[in-house]
PDBQT receptor file of N, H, CA, C and O in Angstrom, charges set to zero:
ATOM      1  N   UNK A   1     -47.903   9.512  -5.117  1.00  0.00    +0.000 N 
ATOM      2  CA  UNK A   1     -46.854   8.987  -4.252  1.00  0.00    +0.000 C 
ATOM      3  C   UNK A   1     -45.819  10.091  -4.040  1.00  0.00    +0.000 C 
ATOM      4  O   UNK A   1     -44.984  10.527  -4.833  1.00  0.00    +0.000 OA
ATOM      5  N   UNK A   2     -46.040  10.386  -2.965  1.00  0.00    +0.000 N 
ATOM      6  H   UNK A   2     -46.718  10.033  -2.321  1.00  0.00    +0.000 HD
ATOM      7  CA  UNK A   2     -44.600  10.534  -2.700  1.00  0.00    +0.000 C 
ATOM      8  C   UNK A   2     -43.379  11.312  -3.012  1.00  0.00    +0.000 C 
ATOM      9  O   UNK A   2     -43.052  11.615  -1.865  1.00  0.00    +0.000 OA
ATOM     10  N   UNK A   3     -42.631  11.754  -3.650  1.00  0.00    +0.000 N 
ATOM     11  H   UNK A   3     -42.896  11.507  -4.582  1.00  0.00    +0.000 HD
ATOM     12  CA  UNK A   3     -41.363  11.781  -4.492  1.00  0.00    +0.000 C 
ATOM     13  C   UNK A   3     -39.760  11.233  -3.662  1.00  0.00    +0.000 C 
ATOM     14  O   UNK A   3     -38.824  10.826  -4.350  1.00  0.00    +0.000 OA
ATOM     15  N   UNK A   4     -39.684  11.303  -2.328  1.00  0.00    +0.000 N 
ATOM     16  H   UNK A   4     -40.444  11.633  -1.768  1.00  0.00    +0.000 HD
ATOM     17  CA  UNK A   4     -39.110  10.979  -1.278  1.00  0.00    +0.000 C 
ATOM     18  C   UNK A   4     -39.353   9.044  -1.058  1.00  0.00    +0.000 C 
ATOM     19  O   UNK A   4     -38.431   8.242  -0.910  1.00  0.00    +0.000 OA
ATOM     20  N   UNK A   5     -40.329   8.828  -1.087  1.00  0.00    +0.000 N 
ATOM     21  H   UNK A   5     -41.077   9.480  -1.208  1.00  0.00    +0.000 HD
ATOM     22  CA  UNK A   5     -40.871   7.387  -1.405  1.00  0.00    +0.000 C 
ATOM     23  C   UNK A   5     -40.569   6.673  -2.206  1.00  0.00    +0.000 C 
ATOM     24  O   UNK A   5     -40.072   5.553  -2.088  1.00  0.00    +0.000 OA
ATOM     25  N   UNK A   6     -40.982   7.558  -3.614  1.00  0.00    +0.000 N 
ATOM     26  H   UNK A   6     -41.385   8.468  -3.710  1.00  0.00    +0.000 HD
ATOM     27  CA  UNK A   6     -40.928   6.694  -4.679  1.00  0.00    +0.000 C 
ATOM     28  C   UNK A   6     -39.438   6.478  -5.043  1.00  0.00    +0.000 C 
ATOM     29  O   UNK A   6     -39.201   5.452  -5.681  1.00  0.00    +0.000 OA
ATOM     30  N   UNK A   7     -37.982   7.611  -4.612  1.00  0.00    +0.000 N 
ATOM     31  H   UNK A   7     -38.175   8.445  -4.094  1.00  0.00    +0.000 HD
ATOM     32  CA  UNK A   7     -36.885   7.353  -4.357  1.00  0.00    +0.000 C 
ATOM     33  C   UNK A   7     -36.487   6.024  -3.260  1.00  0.00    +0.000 C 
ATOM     34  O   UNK A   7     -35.426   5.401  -3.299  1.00  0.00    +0.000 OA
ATOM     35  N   UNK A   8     -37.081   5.896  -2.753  1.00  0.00    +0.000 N 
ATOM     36  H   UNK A   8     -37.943   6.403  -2.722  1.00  0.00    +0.000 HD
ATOM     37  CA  UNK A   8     -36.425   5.254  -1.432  1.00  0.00    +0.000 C 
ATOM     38  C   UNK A   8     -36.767   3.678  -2.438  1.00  0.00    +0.000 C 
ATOM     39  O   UNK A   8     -35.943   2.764  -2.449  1.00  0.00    +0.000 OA
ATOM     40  N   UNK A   9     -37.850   3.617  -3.077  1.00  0.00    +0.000 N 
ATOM     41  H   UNK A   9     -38.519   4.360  -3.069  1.00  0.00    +0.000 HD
ATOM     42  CA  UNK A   9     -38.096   2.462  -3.369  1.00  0.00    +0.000 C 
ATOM     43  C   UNK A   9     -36.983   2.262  -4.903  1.00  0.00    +0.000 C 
ATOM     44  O   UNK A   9     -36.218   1.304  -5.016  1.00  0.00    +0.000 OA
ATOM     45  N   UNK A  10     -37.115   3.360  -5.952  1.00  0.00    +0.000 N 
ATOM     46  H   UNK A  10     -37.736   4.138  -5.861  1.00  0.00    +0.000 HD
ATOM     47  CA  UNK A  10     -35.885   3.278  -6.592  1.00  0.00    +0.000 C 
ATOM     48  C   UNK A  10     -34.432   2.389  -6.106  1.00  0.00    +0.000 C 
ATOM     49  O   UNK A  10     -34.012   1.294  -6.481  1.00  0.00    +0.000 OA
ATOM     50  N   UNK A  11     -33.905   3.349  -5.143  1.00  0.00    +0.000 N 
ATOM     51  H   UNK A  11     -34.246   4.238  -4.838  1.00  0.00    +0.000 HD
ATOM     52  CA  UNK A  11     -32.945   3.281  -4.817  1.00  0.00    +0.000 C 
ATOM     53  C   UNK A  11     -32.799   1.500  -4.037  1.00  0.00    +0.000 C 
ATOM     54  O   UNK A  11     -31.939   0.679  -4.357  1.00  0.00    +0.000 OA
ATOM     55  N   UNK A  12     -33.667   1.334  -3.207  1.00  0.00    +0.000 N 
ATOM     56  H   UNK A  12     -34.365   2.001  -2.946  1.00  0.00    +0.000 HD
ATOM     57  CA  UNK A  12     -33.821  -0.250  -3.037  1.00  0.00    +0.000 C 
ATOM     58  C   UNK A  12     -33.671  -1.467  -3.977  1.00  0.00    +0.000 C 
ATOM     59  O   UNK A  12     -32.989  -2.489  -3.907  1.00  0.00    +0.000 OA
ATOM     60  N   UNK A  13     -34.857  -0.828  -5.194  1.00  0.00    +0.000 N 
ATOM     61  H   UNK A  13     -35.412   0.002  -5.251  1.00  0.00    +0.000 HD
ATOM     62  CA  UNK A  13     -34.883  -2.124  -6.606  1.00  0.00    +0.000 C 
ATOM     63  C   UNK A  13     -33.981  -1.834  -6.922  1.00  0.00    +0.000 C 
ATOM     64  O   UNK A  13     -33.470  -2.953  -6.875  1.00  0.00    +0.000 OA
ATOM     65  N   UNK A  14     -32.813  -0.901  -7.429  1.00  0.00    +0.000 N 
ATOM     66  H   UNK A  14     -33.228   0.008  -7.467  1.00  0.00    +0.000 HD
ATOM     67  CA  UNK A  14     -31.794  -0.653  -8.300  1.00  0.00    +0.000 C 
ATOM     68  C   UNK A  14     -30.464  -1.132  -7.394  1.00  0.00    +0.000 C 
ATOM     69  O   UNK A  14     -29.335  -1.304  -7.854  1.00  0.00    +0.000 OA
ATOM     70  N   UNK A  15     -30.924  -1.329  -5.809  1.00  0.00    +0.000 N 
ATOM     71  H   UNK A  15     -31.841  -1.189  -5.436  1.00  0.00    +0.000 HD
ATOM     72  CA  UNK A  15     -29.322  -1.909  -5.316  1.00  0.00    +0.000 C 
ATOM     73  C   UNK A  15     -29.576  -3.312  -5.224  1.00  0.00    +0.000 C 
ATOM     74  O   UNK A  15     -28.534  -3.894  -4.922  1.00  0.00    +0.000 OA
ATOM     75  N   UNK A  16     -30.609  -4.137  -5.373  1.00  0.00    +0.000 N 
ATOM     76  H   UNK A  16     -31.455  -3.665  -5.618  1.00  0.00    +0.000 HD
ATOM     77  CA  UNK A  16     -30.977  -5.350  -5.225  1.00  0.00    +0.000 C 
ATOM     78  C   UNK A  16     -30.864  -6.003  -6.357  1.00  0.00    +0.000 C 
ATOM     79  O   UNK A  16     -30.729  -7.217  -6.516  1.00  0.00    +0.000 OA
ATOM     80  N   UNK A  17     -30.915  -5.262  -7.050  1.00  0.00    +0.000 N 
ATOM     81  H   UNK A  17     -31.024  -4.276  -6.921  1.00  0.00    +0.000 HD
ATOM     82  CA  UNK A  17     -30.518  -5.707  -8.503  1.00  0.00    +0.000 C 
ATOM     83  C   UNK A  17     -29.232  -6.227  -8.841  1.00  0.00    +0.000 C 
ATOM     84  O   UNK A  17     -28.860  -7.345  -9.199  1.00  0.00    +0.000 OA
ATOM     85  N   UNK A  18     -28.468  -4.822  -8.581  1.00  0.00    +0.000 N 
ATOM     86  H   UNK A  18     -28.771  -3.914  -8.291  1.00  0.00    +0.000 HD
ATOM     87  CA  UNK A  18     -27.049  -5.056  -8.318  1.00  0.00    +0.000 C 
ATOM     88  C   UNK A  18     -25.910  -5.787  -7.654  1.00  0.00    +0.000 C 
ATOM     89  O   UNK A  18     -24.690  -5.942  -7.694  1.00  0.00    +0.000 OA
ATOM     90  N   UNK A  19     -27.413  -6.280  -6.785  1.00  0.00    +0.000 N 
ATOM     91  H   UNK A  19     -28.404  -6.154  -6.753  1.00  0.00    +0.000 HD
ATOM     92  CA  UNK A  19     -26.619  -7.260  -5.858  1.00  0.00    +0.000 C 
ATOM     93  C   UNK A  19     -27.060  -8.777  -6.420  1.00  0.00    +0.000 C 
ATOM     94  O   UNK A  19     -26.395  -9.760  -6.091  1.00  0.00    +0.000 OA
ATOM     95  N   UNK A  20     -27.822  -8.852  -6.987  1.00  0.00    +0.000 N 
ATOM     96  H   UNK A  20     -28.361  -8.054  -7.254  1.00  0.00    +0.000 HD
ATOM     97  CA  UNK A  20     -28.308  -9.909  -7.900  1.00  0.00    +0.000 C 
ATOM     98  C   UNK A  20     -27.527 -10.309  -8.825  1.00  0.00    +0.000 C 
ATOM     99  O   UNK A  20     -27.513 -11.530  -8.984  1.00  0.00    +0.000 OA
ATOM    100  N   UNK A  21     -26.794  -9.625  -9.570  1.00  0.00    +0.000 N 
ATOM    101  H   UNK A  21     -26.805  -8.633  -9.441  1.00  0.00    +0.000 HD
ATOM    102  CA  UNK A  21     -26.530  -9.401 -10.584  1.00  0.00    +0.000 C 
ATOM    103  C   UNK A  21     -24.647  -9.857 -10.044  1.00  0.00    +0.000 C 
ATOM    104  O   UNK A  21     -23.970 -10.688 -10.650  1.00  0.00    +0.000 OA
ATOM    105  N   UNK A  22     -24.397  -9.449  -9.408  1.00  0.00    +0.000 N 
ATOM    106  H   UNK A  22     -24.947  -8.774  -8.915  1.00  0.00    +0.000 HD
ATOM    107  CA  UNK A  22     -23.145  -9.523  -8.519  1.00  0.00    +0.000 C 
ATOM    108  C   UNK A  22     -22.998 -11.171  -7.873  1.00  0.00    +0.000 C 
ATOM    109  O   UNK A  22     -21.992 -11.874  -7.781  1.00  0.00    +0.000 OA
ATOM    110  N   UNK A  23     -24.032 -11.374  -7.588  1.00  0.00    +0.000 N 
ATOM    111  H   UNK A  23     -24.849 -10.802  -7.662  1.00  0.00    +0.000 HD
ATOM    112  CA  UNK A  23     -24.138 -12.805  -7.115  1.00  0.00    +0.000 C 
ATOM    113  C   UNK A  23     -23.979 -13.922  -8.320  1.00  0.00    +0.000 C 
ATOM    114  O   UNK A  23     -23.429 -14.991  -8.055  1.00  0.00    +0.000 OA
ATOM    115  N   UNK A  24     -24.434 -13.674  -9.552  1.00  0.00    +0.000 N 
ATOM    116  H   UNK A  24     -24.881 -12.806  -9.768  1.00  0.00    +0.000 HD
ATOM    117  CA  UNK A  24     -24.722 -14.607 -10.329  1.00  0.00    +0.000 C 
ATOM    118  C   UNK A  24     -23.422 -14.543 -11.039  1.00  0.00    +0.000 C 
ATOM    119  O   UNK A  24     -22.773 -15.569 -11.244  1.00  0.00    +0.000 OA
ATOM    120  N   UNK A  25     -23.014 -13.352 -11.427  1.00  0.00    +0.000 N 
ATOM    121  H   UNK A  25     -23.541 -12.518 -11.261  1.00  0.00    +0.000 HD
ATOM    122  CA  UNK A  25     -21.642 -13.672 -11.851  1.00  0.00    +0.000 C 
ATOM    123  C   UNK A  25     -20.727 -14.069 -11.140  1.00  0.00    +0.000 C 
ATOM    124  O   UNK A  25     -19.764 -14.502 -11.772  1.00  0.00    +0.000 OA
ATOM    125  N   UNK A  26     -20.619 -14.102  -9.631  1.00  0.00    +0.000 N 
ATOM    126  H   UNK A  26     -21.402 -13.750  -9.117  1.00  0.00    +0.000 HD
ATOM    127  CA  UNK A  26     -19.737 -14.608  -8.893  1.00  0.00    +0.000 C 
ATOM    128  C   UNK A  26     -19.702 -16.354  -8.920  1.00  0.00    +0.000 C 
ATOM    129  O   UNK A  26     -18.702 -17.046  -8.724  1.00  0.00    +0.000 OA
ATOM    130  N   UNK A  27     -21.110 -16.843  -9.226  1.00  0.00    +0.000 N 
ATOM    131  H   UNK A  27     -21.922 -16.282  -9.386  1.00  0.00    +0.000 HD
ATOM    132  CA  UNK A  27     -21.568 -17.972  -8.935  1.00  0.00    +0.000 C 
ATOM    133  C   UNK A  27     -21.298 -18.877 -10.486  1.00  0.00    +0.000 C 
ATOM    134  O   UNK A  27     -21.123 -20.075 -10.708  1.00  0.00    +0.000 OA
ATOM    135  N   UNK A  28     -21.357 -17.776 -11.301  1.00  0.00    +0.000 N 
ATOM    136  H   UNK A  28     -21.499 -16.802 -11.121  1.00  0.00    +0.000 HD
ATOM    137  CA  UNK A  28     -20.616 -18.025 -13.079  1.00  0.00    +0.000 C 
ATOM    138  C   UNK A  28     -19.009 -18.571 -12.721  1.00  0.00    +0.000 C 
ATOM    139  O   UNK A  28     -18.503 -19.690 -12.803  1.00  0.00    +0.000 OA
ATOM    140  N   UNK A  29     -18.503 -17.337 -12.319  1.00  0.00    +0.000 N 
ATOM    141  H   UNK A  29     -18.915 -16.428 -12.252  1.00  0.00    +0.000 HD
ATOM    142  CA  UNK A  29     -17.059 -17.162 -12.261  1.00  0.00    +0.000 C 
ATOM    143  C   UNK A  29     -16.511 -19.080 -11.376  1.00  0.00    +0.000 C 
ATOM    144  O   UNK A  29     -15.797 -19.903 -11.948  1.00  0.00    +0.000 OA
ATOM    145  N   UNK A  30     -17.089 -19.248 -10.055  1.00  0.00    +0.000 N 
ATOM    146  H   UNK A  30     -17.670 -18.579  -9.591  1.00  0.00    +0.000 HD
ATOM    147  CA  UNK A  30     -17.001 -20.202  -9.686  1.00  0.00    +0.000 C 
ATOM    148  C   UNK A  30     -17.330 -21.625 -10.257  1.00  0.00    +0.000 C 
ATOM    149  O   UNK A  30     -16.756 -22.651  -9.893  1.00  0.00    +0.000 OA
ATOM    150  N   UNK A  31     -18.152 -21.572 -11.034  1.00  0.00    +0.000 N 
ATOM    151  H   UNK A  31     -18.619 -20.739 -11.330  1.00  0.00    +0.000 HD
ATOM    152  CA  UNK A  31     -18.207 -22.836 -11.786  1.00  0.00    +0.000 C 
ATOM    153  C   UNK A  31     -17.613 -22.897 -13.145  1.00  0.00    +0.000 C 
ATOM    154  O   UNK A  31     -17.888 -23.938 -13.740  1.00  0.00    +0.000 OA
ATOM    155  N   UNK A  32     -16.768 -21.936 -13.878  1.00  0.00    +0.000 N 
ATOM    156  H   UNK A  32     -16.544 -21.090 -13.394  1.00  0.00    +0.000 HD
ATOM    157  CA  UNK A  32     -16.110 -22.157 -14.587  1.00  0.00    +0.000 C 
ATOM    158  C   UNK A  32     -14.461 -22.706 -14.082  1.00  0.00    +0.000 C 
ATOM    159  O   UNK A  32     -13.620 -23.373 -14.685  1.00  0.00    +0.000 OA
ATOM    160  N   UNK A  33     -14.468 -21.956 -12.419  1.00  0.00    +0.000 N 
ATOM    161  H   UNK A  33     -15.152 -21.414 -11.930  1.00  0.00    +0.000 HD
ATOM    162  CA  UNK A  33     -13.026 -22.184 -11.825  1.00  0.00    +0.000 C 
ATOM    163  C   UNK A  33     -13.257 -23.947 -11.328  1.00  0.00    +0.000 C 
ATOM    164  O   UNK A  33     -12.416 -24.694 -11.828  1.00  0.00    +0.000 OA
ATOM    165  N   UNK A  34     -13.825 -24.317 -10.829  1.00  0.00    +0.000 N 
ATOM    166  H   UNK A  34     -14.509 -23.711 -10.422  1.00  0.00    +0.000 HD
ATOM    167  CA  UNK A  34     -14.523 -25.495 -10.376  1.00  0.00    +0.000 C 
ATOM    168  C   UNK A  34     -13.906 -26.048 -11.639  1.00  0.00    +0.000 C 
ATOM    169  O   UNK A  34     -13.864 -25.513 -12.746  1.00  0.00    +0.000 OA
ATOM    170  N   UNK A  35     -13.165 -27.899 -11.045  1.00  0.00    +0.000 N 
ATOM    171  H   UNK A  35     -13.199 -28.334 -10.146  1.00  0.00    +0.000 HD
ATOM    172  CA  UNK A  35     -12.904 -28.460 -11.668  1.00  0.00    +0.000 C 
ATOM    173  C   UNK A  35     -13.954 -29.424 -12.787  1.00  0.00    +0.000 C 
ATOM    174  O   UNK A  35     -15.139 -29.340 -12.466  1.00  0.00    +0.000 OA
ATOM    175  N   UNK A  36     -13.674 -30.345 -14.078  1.00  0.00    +0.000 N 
ATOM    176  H   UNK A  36     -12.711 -30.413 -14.339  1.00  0.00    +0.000 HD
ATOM    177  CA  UNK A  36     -14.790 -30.763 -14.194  1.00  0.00    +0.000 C 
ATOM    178  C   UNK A  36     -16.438 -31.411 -13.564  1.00  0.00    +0.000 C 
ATOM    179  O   UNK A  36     -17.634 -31.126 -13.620  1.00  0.00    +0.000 OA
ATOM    180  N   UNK A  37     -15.261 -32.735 -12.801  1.00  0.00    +0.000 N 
ATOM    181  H   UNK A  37     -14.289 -32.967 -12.755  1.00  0.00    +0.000 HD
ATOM    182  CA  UNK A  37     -16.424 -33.318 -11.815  1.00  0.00    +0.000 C 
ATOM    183  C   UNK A  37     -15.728 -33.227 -10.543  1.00  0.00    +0.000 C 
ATOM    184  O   UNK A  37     -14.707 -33.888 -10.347  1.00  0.00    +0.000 OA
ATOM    185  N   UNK A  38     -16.210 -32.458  -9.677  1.00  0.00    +0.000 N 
ATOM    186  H   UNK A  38     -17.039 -31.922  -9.836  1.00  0.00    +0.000 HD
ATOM    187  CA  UNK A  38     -15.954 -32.395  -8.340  1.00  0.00    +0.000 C 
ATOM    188  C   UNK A  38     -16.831 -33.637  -7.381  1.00  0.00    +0.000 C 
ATOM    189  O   UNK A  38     -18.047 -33.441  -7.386  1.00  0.00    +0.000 OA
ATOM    190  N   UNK A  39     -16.368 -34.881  -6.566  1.00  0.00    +0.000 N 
ATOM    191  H   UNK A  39     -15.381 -35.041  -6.562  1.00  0.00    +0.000 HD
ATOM    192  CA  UNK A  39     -16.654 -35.184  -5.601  1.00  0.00    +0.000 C 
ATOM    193  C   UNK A  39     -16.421 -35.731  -4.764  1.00  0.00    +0.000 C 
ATOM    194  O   UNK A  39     -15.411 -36.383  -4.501  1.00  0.00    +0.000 OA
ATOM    195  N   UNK A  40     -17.917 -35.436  -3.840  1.00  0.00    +0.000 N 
ATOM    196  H   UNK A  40     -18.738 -34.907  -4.054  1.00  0.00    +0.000 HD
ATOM    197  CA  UNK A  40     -17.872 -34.658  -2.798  1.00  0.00    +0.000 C 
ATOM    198  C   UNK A  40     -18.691 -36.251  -1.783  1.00  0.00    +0.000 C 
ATOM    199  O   UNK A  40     -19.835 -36.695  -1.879  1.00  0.00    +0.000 OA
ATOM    200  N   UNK A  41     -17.563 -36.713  -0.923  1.00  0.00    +0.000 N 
ATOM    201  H   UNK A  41     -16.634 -36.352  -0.846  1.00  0.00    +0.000 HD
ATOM    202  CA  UNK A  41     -18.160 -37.625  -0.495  1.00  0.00    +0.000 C 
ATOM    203  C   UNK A  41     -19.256 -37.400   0.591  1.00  0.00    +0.000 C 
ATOM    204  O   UNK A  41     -19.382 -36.302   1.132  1.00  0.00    +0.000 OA
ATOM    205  N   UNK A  42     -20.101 -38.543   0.915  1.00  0.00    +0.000 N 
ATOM    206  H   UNK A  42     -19.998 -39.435   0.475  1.00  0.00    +0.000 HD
ATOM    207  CA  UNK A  42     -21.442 -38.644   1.248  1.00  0.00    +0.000 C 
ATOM    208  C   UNK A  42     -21.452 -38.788   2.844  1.00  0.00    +0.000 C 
ATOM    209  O   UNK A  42     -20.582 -39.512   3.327  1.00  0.00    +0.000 OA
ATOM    210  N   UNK A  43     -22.105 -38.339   3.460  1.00  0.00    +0.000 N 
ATOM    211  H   UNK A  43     -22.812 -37.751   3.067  1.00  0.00    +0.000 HD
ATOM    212  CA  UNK A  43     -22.275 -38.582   5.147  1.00  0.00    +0.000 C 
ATOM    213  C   UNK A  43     -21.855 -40.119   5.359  1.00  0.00    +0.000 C 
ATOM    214  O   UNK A  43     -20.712 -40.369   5.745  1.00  0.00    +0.000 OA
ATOM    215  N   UNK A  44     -22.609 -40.960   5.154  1.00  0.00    +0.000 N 
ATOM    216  H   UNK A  44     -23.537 -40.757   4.841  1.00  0.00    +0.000 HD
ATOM    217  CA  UNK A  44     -23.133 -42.210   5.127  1.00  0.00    +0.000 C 
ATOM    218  C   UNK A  44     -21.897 -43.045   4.997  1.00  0.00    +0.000 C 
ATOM    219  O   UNK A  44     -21.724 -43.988   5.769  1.00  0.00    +0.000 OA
ATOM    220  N   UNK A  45     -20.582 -42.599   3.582  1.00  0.00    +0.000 N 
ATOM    221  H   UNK A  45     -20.724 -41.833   2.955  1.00  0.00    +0.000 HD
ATOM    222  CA  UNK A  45     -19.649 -43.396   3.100  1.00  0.00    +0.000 C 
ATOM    223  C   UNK A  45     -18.680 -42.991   3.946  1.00  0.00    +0.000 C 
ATOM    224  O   UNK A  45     -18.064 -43.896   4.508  1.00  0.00    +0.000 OA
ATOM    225  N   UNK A  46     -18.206 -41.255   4.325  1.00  0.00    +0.000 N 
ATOM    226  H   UNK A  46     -18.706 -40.519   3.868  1.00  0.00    +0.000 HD
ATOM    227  CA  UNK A  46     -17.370 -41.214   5.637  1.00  0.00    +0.000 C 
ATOM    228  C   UNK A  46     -17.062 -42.436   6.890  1.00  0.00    +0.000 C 
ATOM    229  O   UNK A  46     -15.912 -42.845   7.049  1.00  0.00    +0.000 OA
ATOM    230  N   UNK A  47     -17.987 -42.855   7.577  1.00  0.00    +0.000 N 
ATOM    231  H   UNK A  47     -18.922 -42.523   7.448  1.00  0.00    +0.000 HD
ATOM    232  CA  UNK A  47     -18.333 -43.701   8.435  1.00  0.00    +0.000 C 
ATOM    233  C   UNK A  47     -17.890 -44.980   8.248  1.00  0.00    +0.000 C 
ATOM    234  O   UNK A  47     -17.436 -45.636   9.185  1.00  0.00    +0.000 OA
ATOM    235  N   UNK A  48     -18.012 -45.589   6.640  1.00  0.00    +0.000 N 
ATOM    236  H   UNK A  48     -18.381 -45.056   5.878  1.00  0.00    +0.000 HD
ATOM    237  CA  UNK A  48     -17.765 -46.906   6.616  1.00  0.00    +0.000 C 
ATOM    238  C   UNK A  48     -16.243 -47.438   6.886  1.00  0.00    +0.000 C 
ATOM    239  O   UNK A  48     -15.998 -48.644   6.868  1.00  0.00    +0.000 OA
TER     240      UNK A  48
């Protein structure tokens, strides 16, 4: 392979990662800020 290639693919898995990785703690961070029980009324009950 390659050496130009096998970079390009490096550099891809290692920012996807990062962005993985970035997501889940954001998605941590938010459900610790998130109150206990949040809700969230229903299409259906709006209407009545």
């Amino acid at each position: 392979m390659d050496p130009y290639v096998a970079a390009g693919y490096g550099v891809t898995v290692v920012t996807l990662g990062a962005y993985a990785l970035r997501i889940l703690r954001r998605g941590r961070t938010l459900a610790r800020s998130a109150p206990e029980r949040a809700t969230v009324p229903l299409a259906r009950e709006e209407r009545r």
